[in-house]
Backbone bond lengths (Angstrom), bond angles and torsions (degrees), N, CA, C in turn:
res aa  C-N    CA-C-N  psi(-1)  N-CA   C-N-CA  omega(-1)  CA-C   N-CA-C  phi
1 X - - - 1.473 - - 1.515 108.41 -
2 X 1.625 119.86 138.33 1.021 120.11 176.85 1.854 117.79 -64.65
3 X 1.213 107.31 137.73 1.573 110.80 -172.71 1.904 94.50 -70.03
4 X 1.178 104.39 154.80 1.524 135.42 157.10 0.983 121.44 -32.70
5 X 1.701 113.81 -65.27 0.931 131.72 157.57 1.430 145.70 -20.66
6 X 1.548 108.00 -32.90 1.029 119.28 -176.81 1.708 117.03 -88.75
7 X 1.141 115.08 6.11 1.627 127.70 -177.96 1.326 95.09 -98.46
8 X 1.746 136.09 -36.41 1.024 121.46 167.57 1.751 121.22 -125.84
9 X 1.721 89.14 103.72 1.763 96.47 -158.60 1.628 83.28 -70.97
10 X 1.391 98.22 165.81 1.479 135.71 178.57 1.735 124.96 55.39
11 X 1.228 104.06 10.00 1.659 125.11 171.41 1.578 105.27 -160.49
12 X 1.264 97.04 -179.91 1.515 117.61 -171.79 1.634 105.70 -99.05
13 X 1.333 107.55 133.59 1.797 106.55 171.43 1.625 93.37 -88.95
14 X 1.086 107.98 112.58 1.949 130.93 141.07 1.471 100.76 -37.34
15 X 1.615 113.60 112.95 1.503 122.11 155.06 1.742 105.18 95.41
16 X 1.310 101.79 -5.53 1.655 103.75 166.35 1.654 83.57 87.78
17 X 1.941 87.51 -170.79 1.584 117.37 -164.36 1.424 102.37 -55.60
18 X 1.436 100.20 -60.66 1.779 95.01 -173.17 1.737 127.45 -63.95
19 X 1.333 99.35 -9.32 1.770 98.99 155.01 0.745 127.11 -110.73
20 X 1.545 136.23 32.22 0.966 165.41 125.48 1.700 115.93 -41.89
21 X 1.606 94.75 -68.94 1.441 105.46 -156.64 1.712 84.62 -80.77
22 X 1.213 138.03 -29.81 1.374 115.23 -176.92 1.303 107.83 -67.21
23 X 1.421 109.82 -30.36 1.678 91.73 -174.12 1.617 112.27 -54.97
24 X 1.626 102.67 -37.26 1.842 110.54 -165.52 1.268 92.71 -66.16
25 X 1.280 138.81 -30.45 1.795 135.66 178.27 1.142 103.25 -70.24
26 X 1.154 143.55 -53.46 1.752 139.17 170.41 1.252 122.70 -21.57
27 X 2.215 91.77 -54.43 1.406 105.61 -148.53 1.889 94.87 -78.10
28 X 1.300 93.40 -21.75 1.643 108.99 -172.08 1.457 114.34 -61.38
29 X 0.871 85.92 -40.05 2.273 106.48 -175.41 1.359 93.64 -74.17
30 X 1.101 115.59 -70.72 1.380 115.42 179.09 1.405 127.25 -21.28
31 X 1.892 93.72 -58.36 1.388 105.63 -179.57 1.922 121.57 -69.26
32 X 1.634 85.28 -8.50 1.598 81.51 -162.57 1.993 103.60 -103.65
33 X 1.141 77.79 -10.56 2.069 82.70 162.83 1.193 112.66 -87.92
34 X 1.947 119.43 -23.62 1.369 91.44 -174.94 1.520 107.66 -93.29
35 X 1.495 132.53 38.59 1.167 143.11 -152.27 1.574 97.21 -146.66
36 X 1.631 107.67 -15.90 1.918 90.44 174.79 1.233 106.47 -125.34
37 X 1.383 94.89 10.05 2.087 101.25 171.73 1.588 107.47 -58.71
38 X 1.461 113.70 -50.43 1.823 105.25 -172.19 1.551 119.19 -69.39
39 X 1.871 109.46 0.71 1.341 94.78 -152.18 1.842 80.02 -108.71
40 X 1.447 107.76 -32.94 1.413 118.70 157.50 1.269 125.80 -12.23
41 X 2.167 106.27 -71.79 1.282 122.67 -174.59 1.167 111.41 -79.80
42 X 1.419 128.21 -17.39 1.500 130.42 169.89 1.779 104.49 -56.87
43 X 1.293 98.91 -61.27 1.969 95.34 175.22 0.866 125.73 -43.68
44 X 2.027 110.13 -49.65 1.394 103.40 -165.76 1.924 102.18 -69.89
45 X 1.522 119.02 -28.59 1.400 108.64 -172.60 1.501 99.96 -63.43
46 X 0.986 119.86 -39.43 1.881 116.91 -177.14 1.401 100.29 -50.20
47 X 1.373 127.85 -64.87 1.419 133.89 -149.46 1.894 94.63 -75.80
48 X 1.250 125.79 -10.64 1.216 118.31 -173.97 1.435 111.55 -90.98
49 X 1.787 98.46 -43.06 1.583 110.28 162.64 1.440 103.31 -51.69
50 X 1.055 127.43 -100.10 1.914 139.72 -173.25 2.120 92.27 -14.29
51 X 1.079 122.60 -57.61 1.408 117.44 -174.53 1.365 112.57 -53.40
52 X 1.649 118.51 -40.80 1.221 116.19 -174.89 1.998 101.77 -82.77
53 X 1.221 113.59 -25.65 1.596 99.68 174.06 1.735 105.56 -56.19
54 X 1.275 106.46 -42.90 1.676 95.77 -154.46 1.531 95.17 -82.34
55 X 1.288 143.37 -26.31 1.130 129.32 148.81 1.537 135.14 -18.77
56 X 1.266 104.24 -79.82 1.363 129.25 156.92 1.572 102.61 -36.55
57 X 1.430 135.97 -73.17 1.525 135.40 -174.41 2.097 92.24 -35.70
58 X 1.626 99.93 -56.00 1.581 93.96 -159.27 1.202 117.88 -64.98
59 X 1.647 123.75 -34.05 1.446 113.85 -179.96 2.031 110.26 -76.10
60 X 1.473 96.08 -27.60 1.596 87.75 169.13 2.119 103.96 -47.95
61 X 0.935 86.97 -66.01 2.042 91.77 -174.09 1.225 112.03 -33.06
62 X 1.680 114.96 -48.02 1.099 105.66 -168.59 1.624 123.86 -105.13
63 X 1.246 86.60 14.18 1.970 96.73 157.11 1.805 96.98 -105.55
64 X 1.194 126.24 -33.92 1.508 116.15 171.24 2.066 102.67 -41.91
65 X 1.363 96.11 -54.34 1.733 94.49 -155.78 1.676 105.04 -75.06
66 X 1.568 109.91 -34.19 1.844 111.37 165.29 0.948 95.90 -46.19
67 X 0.884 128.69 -46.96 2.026 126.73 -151.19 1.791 105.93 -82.97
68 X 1.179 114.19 -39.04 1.896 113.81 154.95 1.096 99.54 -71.76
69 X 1.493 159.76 -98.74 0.984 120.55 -141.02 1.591 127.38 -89.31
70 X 1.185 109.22 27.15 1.563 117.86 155.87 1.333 106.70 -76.82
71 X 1.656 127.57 -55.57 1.696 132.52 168.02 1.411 104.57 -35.68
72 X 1.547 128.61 -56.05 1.569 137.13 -142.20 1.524 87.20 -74.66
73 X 1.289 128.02 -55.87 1.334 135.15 -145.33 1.921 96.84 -92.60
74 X 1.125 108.93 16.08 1.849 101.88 -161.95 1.680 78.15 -93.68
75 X 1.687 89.45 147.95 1.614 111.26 167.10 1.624 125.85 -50.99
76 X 0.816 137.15 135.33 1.445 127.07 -176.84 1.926 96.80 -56.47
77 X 1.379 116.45 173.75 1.163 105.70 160.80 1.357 131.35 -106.55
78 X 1.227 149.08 144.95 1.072 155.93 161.84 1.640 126.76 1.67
79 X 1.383 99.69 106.05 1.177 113.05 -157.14 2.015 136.95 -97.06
80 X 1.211 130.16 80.63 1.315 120.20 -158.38 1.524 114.11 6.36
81 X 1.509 132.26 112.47 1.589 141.95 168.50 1.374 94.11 -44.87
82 X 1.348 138.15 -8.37 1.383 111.57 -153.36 1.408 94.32 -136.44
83 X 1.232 102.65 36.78 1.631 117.17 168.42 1.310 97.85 -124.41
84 X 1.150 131.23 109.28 1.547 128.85 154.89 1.609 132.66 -75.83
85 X 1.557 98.62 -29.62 1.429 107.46 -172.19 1.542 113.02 -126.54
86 X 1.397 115.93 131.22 1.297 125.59 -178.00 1.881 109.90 -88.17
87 X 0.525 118.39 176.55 1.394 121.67 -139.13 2.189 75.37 -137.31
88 X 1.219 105.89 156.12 1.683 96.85 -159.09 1.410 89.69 -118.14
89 X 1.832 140.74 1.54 0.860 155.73 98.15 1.444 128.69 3.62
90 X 1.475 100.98 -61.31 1.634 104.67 174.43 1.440 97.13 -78.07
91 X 1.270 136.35 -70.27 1.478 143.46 166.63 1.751 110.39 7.63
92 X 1.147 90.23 -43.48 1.796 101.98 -163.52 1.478 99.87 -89.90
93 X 1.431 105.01 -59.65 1.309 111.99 166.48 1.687 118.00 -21.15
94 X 1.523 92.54 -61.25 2.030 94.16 -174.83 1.415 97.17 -53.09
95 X 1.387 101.50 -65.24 1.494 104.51 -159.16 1.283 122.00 -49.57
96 X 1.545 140.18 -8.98 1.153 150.18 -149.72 1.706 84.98 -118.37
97 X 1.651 133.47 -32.73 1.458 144.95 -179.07 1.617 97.85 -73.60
98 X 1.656 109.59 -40.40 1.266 106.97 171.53 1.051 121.36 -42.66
99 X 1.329 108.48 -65.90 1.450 135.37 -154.75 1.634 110.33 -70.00
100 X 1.049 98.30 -29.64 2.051 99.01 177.10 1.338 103.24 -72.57
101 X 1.989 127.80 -35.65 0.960 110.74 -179.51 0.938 134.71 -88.59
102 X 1.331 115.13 -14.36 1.526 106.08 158.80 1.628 128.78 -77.62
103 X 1.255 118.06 -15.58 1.114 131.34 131.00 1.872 130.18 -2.37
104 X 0.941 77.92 -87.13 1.704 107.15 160.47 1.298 114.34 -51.81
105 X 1.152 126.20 -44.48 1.554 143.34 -172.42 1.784 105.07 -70.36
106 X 0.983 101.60 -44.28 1.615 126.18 -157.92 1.980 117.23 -68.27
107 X 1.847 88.32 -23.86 1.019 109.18 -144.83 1.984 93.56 -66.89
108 X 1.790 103.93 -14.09 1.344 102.85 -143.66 1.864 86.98 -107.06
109 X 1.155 104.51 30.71 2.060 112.96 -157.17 1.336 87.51 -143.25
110 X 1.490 106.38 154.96 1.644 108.89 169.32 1.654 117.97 -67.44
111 X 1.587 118.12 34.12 1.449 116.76 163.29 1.094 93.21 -126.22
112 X 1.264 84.90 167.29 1.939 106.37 -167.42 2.401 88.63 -159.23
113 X 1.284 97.48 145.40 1.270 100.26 160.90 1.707 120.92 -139.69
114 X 1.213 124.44 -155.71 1.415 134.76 166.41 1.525 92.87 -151.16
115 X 1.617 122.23 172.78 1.356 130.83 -165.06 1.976 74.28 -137.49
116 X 1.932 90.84 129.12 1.354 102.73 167.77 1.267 132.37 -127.06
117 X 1.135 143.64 176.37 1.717 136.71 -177.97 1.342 98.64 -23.33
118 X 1.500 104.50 -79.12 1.483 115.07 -168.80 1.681 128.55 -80.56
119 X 1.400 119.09 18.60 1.310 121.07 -168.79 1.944 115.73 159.21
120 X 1.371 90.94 -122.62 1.829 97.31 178.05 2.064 92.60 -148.87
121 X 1.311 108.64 155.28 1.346 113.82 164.84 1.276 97.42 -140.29
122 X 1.778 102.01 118.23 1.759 121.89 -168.09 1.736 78.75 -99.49
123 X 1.595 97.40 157.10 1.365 131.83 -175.11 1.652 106.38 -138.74
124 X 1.346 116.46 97.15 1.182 159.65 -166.50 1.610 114.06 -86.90
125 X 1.474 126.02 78.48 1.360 146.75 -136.13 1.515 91.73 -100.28
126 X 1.137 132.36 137.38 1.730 144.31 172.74 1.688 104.11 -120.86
127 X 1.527 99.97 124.94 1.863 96.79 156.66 1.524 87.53 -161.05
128 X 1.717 97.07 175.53 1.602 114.33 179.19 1.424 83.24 -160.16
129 X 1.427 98.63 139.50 1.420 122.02 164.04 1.713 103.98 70.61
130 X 1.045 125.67 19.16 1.463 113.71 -178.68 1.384 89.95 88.97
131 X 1.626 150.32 14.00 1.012 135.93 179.73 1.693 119.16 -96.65
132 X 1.039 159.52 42.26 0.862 164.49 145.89 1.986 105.65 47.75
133 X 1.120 133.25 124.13 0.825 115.76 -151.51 1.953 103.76 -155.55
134 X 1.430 127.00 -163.82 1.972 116.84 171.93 1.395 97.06 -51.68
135 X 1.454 81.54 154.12 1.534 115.17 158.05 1.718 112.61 -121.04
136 X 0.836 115.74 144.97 1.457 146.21 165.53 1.060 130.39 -109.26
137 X 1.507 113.79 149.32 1.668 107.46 -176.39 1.664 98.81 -154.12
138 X 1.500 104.41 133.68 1.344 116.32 170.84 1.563 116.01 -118.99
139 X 1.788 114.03 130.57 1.434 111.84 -166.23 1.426 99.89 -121.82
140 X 1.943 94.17 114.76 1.520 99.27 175.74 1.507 126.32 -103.72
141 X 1.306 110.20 143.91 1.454 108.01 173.45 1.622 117.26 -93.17
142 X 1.255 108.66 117.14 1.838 126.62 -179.66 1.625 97.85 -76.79
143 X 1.657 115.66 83.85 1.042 119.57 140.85 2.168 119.48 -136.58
144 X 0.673 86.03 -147.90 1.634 88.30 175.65 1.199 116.11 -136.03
145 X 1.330 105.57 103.59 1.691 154.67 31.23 1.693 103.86 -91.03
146 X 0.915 118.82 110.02 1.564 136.65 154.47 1.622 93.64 -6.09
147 X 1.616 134.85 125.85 1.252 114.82 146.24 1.629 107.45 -137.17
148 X 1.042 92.71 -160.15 1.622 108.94 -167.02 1.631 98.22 -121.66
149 X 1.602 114.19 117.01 1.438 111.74 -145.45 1.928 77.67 -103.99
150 X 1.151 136.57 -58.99 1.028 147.10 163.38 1.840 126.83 -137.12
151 X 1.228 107.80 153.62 1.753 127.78 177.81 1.079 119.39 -148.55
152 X 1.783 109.37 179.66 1.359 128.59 -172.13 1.285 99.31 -135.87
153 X 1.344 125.84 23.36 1.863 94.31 169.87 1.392 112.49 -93.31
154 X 1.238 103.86 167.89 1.558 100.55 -162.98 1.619 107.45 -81.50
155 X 1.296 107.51 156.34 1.840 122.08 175.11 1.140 95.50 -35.38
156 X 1.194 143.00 -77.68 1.530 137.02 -145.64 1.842 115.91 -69.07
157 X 1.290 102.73 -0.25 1.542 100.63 -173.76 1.781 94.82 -103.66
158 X 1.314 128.17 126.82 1.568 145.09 165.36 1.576 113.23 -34.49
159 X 1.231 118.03 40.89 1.264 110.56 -160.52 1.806 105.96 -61.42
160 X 1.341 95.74 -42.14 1.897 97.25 -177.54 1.409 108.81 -62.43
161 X 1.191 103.56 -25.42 1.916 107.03 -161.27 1.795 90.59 -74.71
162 X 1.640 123.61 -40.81 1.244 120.97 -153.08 2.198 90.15 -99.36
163 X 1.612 128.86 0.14 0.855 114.44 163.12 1.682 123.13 -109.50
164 X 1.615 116.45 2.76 1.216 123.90 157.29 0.886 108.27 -84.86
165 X 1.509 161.55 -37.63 1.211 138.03 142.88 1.490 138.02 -43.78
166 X 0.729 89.95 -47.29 2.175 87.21 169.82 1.772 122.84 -134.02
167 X 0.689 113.21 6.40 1.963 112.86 154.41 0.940 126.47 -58.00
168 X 1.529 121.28 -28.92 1.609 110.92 175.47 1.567 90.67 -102.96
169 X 1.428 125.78 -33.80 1.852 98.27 -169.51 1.712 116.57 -94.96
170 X 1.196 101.68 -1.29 1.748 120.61 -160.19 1.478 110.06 -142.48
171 X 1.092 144.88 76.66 1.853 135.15 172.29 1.411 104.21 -72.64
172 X 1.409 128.94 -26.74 1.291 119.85 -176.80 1.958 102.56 -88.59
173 X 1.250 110.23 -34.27 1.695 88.80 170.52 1.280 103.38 -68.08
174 X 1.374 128.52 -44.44 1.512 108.05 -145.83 1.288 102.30 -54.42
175 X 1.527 101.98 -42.92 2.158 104.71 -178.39 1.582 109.07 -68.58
176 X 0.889 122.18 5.15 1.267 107.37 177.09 1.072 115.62 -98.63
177 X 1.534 115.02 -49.17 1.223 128.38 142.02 1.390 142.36 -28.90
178 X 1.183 121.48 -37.37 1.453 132.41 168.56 1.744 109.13 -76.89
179 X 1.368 93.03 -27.22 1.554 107.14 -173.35 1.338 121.28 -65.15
180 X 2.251 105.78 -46.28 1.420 107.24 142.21 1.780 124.45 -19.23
181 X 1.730 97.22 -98.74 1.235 89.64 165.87 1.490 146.89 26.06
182 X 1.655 96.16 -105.55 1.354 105.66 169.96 1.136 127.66 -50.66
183 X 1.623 120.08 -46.21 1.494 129.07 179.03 1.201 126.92 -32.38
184 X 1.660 99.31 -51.50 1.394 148.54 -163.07 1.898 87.90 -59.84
185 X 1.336 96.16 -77.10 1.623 110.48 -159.76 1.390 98.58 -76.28
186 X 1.452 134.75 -8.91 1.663 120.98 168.13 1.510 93.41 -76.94
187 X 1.473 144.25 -49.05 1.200 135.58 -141.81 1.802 93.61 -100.67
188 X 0.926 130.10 23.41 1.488 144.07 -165.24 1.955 95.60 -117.31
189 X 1.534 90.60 -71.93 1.828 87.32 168.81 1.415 122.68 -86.42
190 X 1.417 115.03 -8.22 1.622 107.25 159.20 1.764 105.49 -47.99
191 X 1.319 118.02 -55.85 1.685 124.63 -158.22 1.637 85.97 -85.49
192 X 0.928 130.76 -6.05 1.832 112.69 174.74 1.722 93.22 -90.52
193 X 1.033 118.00 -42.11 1.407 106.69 -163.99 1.590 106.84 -95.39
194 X 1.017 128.65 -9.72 1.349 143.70 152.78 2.062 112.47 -50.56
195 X 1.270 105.90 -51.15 1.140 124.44 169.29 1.508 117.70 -54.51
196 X 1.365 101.05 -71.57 1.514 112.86 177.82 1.576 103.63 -41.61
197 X 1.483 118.99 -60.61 1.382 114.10 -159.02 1.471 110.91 -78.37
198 X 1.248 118.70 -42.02 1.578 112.74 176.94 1.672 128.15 -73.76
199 X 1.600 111.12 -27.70 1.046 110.53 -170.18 2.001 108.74 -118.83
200 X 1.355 78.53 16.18 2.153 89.29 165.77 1.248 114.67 -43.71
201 X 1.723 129.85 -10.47 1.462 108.74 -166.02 1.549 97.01 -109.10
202 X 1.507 104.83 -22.16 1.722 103.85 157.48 1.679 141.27 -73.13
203 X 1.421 94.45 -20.59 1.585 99.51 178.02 1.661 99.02 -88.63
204 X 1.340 101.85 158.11 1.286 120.21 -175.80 1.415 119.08 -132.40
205 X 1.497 108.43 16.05 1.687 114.61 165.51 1.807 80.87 -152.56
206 X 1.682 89.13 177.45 1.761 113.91 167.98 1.557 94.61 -65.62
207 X 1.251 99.20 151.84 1.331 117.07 145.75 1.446 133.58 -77.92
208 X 1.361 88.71 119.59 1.721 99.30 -172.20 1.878 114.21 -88.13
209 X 1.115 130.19 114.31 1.407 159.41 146.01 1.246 149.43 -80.03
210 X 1.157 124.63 128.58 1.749 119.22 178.38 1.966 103.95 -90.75
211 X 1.283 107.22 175.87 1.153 117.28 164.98 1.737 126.44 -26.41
212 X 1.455 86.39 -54.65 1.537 119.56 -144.86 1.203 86.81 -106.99
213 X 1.421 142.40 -2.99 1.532 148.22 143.16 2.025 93.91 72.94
214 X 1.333 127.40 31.01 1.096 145.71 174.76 1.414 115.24 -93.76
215 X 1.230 110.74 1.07 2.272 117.16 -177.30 1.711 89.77 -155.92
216 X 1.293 124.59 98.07 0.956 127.87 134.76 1.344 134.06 -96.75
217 X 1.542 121.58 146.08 1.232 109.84 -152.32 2.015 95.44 -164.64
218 X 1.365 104.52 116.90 1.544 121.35 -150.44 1.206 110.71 -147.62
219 X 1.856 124.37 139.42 1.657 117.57 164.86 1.016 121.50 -78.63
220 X 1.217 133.83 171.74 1.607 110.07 151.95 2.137 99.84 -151.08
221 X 0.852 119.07 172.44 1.577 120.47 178.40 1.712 98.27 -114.82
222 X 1.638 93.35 164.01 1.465 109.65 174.12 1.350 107.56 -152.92
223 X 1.273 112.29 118.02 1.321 133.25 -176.36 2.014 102.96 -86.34
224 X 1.804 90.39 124.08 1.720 90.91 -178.17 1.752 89.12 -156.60
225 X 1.442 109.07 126.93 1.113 117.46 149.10 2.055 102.10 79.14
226 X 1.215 115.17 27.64 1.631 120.17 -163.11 1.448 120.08 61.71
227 X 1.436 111.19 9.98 1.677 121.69 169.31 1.280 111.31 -111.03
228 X 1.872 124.37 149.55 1.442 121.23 -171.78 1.828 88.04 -116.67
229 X 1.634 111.48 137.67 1.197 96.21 171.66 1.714 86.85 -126.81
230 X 1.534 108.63 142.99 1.576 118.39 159.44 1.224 128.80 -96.28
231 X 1.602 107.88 146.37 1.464 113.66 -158.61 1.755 78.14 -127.87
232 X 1.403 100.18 159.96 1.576 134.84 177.33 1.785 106.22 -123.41
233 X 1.508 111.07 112.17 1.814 106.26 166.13 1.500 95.83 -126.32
234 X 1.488 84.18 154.55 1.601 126.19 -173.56 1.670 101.88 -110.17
235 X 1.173 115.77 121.64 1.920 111.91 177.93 1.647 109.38 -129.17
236 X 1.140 116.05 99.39 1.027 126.15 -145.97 1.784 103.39 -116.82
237 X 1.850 113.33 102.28 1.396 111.52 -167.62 1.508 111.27 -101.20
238 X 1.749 97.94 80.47 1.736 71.93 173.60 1.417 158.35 -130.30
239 X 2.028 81.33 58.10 1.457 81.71 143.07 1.470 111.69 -145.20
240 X 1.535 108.42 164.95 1.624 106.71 -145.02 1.279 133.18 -86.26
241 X 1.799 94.92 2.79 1.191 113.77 -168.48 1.830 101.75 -122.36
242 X 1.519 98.47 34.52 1.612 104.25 -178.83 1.730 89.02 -124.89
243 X 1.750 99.93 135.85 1.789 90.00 157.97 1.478 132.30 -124.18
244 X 1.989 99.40 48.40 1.106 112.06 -169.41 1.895 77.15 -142.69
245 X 1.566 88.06 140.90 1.819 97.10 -171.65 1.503 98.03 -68.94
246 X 1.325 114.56 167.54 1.138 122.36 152.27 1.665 136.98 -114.08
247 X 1.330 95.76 8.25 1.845 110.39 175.68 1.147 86.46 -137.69
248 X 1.125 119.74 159.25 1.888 139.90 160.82 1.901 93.32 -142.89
249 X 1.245 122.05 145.34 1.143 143.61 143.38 1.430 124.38 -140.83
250 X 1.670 117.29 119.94 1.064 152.25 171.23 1.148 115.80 -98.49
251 X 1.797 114.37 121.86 1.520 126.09 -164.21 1.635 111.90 -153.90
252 X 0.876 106.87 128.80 1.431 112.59 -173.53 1.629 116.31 -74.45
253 X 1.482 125.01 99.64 1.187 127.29 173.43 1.528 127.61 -38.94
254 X 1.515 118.93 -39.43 1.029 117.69 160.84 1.142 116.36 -137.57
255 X 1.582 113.65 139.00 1.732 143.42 -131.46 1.866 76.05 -107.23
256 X 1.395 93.69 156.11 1.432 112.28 137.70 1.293 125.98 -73.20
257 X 1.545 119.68 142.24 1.784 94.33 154.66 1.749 126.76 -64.19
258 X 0.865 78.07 -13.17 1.793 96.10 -149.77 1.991 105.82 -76.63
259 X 1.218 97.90 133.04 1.798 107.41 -158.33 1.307 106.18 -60.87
């Protein structure tokens, strides 16, 4: 057998071959971090640059969209005293000047519209998590009283409750507002059906749901130690324009007897 010795000519390796070769693995690691440090700081300077572009992109947007609805919301200007009566013509007129600009405004928000015969039809964008998710669309008619000529949001969302409050004094809350909403309840059944499909080999009944995907309520098992124990949760959203619960209760379906 070859001697020990011979891995370290002209002295003795301390601790034999195998502390030997860890030292050469040390010296190796060593050598090989101080060889990916520059290529390291090259990334991190890229990834610091690229962070500060998209920065910069976002506050540009969001002085673009202050800046529409600072225009949308500006006073009309000052009007001959010796005009008393507006003509319901011009009325429509503004409102139709309104309506393009927020339009425009919108473009940089999960609404988006087109301007039609009878009004505007806004397109009402859903995601969570970077997930891209429904769309919706509400088609209004620009006359006086503001209405809602036809839509698609679903029964369970307050649409009248959230357009008797602000459609005639507010078009940009009501959509913003409704916009909550939807968001809310797409990213509500994104994570129910997210659940169902990825974690099917842990649940041990259907998943139970309302409409409004605001009470979910599911078993699931947990494997510890060659024993399965089942748990029961309660996800309880309440409020409707959140798509992260705000109660959870977890309860064990079956108890021990034992104190």
């Amino acid at each position: 057998m070859e001697s020990a010795n011979t891995l370290c000519p002209g002295r003795k390796c301390k601790g034999g071959v195998l502390a030997h070769l860890e030292r050469l693995e040390a010296q190796t690691n060593i050598s090989n971090r101080k060889s990916e440090e520059p290529a390291v700081r090259k990334k991190e300077s890229s990834l610091r640059t690229k962070i500060r572009e998209l920065r910069q992109q976002r506050d540009k947007l969001r002085a673009e969209v202050k800046q529409w609805g600072a225009r949308v919301k500006e006073p009309p200007a000052k009007e001959d005293p010796s005009r008393t009566v507006i003509s319901e013509q011009e009325v429509l007129e503004r409102e139709w000047r309104n309506v393009d600009a927020i339009l425009e405004a919108y473009r940089f928000t999960g609404l988006s519209g087109k301007l039609t015969s009878r009004g505007v039809c806004m397109c009402i964008s859903t995601a969570f998590e970077g997930n891209l998710l429904d769309s919706y669309f509400v088609d209004l008619v620009i006359e006086k009283p503001l209405r809602i000529h036809h839509h698609s949001v679903p029964v369970f969302i307050p649409l009248e409750k959230i357009a008797a409050a602000h459609l005639q004094t507010d078009v940009q809350r009501f959509l913003f507002r409704l916009w909550e909403y939807l968001n809310a309840y797409a990213g509500r059944k994104y994570q129910a059906d997210q659940l169902e499909s990825d974690f099917c080999d842990v649940l041990t009944g259907p998943l139970q749901r309302n409409a409004l995907c605001n009470l979910l309520s599911f078993t699931y098992k947990v494997e510890q130690r060659c024993q399965t124990f089942s748990f029961s949760a309660r996800l309880l959203y309440e409020d409707p324009t959140a798509a992260l619960p705000t109660n959870v209760t977890v309860t064990r379906p079956e108890q021990d007897d034992r104190p």
